[in-house]
TORMARVEX-262296 format. One record per residue (C-alpha): residue in one letter; z, y negated, x negated; residue number from 1. Coordinates in steps of 0.2 Angstrom, whole numbers, m for minus. Layout:
ATOM   res      up   north    east     n
ATOM     A       Z       Y       X   NUM
...
REM end
This chain:
ATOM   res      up   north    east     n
ATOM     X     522    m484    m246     1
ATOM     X     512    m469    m237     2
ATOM     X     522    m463    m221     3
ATOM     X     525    m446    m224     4
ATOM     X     527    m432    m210     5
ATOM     X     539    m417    m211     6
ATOM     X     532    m401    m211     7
ATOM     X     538    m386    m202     8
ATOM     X     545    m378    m217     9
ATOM     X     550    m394    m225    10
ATOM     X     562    m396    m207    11
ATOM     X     568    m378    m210    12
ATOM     X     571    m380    m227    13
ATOM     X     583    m397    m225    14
ATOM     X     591    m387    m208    15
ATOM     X     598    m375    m223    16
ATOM     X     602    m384    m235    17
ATOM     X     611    m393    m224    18
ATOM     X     622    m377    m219    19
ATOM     X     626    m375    m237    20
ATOM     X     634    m391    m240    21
ATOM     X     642    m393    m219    22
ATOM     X     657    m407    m217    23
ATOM     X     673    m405    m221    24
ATOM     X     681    m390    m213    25
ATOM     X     695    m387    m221    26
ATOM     X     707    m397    m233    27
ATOM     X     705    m393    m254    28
ATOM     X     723    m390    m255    29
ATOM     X     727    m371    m258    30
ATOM     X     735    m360    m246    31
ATOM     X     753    m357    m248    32
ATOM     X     756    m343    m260    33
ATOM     X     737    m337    m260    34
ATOM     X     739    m331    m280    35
ATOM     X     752    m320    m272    36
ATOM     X     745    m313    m257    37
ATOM     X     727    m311    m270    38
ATOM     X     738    m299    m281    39
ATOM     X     747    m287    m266    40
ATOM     X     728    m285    m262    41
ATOM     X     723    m280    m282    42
ATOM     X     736    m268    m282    43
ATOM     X     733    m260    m265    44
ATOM     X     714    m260    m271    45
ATOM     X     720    m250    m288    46
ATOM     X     729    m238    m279    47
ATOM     X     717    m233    m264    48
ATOM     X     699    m230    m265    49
ATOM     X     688    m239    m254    50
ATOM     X     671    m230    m248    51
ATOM     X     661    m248    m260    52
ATOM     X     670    m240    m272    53
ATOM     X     661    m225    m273    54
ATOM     X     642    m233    m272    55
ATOM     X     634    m226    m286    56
ATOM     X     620    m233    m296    57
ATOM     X     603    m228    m304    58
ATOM     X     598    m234    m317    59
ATOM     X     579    m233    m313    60
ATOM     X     579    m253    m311    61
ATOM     X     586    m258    m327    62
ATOM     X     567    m252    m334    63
ATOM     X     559    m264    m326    64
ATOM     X     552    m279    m333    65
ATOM     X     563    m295    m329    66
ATOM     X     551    m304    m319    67
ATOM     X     549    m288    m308    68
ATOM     X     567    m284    m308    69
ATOM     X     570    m301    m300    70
ATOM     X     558    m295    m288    71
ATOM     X     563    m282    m284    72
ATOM     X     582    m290    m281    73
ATOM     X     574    m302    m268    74
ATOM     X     565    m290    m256    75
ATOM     X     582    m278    m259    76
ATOM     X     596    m293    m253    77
ATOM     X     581    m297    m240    78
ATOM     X     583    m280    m234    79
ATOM     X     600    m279    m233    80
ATOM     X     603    m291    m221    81
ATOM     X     611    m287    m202    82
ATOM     X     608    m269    m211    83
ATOM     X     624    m261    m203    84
ATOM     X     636    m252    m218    85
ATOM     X     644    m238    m208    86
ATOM     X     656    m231    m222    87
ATOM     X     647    m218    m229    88
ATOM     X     641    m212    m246    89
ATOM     X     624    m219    m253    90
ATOM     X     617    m229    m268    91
ATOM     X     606    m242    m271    92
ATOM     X     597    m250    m286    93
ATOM     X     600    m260    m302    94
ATOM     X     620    m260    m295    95
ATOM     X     636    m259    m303    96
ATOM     X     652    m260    m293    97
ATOM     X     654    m277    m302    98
ATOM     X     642    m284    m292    99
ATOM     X     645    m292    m273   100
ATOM     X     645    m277    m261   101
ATOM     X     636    m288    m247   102
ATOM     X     622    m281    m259   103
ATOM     X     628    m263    m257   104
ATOM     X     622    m250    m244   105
ATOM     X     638    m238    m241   106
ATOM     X     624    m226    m230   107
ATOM     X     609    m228    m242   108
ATOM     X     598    m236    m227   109
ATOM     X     592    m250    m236   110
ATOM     X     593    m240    m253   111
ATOM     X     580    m225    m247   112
ATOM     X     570    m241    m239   113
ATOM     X     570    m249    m257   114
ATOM     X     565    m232    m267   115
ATOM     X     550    m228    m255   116
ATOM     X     542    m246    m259   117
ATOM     X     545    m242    m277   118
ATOM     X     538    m224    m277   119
ATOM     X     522    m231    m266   120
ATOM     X     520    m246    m278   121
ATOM     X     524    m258    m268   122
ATOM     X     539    m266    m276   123
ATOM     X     531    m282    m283   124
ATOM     X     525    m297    m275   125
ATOM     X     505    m293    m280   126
ATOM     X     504    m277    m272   127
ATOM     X     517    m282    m257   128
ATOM     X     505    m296    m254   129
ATOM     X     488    m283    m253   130
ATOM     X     498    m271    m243   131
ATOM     X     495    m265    m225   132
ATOM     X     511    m273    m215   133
ATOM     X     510    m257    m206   134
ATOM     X     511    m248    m221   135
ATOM     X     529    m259    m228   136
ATOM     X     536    m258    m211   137
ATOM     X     535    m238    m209   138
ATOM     X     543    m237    m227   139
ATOM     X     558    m250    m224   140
ATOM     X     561    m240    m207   141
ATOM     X     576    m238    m201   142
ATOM     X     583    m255    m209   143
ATOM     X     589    m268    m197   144
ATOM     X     573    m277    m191   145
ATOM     X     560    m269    m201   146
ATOM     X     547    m277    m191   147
ATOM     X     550    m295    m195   148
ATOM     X     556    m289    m213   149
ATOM     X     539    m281    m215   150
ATOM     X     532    m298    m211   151
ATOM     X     544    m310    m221   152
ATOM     X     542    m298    m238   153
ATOM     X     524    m299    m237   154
ATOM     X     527    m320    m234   155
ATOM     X     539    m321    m247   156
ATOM     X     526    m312    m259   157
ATOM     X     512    m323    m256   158
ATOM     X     526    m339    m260   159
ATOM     X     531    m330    m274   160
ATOM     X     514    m329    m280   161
ATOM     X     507    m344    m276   162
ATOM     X     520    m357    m283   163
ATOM     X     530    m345    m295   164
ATOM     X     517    m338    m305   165
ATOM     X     523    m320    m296   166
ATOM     X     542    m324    m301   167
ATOM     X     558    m329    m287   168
ATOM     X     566    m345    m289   169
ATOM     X     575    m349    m297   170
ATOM     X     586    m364    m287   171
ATOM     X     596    m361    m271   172
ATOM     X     585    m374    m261   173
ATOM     X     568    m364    m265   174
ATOM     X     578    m349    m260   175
ATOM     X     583    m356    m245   176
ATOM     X     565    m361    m242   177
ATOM     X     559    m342    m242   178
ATOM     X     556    m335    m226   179
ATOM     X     570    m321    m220   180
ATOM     X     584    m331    m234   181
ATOM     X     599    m338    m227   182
ATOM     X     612    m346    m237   183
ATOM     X     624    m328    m242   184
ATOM     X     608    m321    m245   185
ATOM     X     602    m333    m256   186
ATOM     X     620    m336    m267   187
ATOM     X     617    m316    m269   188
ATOM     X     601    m317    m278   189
ATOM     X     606    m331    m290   190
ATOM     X     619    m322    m295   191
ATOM     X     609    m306    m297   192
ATOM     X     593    m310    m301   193
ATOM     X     598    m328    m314   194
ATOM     X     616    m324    m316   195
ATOM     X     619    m341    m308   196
ATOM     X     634    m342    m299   197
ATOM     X     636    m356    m285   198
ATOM     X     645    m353    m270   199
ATOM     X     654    m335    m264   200
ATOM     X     646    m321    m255   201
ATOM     X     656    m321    m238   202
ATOM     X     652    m308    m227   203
ATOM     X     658    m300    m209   204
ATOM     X     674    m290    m221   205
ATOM     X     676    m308    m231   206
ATOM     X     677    m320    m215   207
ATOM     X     687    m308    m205   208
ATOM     X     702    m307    m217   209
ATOM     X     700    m325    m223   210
ATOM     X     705    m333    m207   211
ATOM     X     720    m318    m205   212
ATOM     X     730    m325    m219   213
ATOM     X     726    m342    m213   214
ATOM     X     714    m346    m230   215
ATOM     X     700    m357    m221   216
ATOM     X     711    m364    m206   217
ATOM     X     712    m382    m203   218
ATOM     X     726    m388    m211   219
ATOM     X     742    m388    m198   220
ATOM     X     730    m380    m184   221
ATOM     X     726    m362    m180   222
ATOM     X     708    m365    m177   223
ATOM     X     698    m353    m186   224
ATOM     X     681    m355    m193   225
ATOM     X     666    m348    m185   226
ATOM     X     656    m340    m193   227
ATOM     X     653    m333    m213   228
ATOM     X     646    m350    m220   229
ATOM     X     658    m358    m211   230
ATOM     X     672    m348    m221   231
ATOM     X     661    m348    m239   232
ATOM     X     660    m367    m237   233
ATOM     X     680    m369    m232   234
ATOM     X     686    m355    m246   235
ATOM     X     675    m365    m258   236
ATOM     X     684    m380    m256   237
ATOM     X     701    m372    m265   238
ATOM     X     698    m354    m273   239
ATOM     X     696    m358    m292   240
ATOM     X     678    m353    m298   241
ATOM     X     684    m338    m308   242
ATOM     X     687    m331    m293   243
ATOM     X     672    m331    m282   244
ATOM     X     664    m315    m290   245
ATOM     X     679    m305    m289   246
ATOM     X     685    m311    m272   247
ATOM     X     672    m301    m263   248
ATOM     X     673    m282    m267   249
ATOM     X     690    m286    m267   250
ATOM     X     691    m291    m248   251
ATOM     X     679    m278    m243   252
ATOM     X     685    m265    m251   253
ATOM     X     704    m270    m242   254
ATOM     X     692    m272    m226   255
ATOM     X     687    m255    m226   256
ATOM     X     703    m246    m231   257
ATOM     X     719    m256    m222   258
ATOM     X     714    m274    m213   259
ATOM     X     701    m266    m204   260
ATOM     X     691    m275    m190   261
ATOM     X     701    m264    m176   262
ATOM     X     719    m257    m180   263
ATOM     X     723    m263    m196   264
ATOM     X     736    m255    m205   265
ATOM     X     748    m269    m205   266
ATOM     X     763    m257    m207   267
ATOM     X     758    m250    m225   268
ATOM     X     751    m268    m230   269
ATOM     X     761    m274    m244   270
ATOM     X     757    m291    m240   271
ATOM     X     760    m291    m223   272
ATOM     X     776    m301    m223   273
ATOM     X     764    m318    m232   274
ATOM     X     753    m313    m217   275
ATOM     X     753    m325    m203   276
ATOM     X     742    m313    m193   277
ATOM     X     751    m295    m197   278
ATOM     X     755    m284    m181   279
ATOM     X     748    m296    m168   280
ATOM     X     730    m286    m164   281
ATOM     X     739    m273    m154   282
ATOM     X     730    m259    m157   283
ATOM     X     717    m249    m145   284
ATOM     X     726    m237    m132   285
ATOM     X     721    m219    m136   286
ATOM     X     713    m209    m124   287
ATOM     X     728    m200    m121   288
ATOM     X     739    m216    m118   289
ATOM     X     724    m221    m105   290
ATOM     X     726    m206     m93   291
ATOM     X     744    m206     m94   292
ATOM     X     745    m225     m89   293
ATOM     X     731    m219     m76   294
ATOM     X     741    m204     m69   295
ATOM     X     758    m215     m65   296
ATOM     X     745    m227     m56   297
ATOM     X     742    m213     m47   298
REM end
């Protein structure tokens, strides 16, 4: 049998697949009174508006032709990565607030970056692949990284092209296989683009409030997991698949409005006596608690 010899991509590729499916982090047995603590956040979600909720949607997309629609899905989640969400109004395309808000753009960056290429054209991997990268990067500008996101899209045409017949794919390892596609990323556009669920959009909101209630803990440890995959892998191990859709607006949204990365509202959480971590971030000294605590110094 011929020896055969990794290639660059090939090594790349089995790097992320293998992130997808890590070792055991955390034990398949289900949190003490997680269906509990999941309801307290539903009803705090229904009674308070969260700034996801108000993302609007156009409905331009929906008149595109499948296979461009998909497209269009791809170069949009691609976008939307390390594109900071700073809790304003905006809207992006082919979105309903169904859909997993690590997709949505609460300040419309990524969205306005997404509506230029489609009013220049340039919203499908034929004339993304004959496009100036010059040209792409001063229309995706100010997203996070336009300049190597300028270059992967044009990449990401040119695969598209070449072994899809101008199509995504349509598997999560040929996802993964794309240039600028990690594994949330590539879980989003299944979902999306193929309706194809397979694993849960975790993102900073998701893996924050996770380890707080102790979700993806080793079991009879306090050891948290690292990092979002690390949580998407752990959560997977236990939350019933009817739930990885829903779980994710519905920790963002309870993100933005009450456990919030700095000061959460632990005292008008309803849950917060099933929280292991309610009141122990003490909150930030304001600036009027700092010069009093400097002026008895003095």
């Amino acid at each position: 049998m011929p020896q055969t010899h990794p290639t660059r991509t090939g090594v790349v590729s089995t790097l992320k697949r293998e992130s997808v499916t890590l070792g055991s982090f955390a034990s398949s047995e289900s949190p003490e009174n997680w269906e509990k603590v999941l309801e307290g956040i539903r009803h705090m979600r229904s009674s308070e508006d969260a700034p996801v909720d108000s993302v609007g949607c156009e409905k331009a997309g929906s008149s595109l032709p499948p296979k461009e629609r998909r497209f269009a899905v791809l170069a949009g989640t691609l976008l939307s990565s390390q594109t900071k969400d700073h809790v304003t109004h905006g809207k992006f395309l082919f979105l309903s607030k169904n859909l997993p808000v690590c997709f949505h753009d609460s300040e419309g960056i990524m969205s306005g970056a997404v509506q230029r290429l489609l009013e220049n054209g340039l919203l499908d991997p034929y004339s993304i692949e004959k496009a100036d990268e010059d040209t792409i990067k001063n229309l995706i500008y100010p997203v996070g990284f336009y300049t190597r996101k300028a270059s992967n899209l044009k990449k990401v045409a040119n695969i598209c092209i070449l072994k899809y017949n101008g199509d995504i794919p349509s598997s999560l390892e040929q996802l993964l296989e794309l240039p600028g596609i990690g594994p949330k990323i590539a879980h989003l556009v299944l979902h999306i683009a193929w309706n194809d669920v397979q694993g849960i959009c975790v993102d900073t909101h998701v893996h924050r409030i996770c380890n707080r209630l102790g979700w993806v803990t080793r079991p009879g440890t306090n050891q948290k997991t690292k990092s979002p995959e690390e949580t998407r892998e752990a959560l997977q191990k236990w939350l019933p698949k009817e739930e990885w859709v829903s779980i994710n607006p519905l920790l963002v949204g309870f993100g933005q409005t009450i456990c919030a990365p700095l000061r959460p509202r632990c005292g008008v959480c309803q849950i917060n006596s099933l929280c292991p971590s309610a009141f122990k971030e003490a909150p930030r000294p304001s600036s009027k608690s700092k010069k009093s605590v400097r002026e008895k110094l003095e």
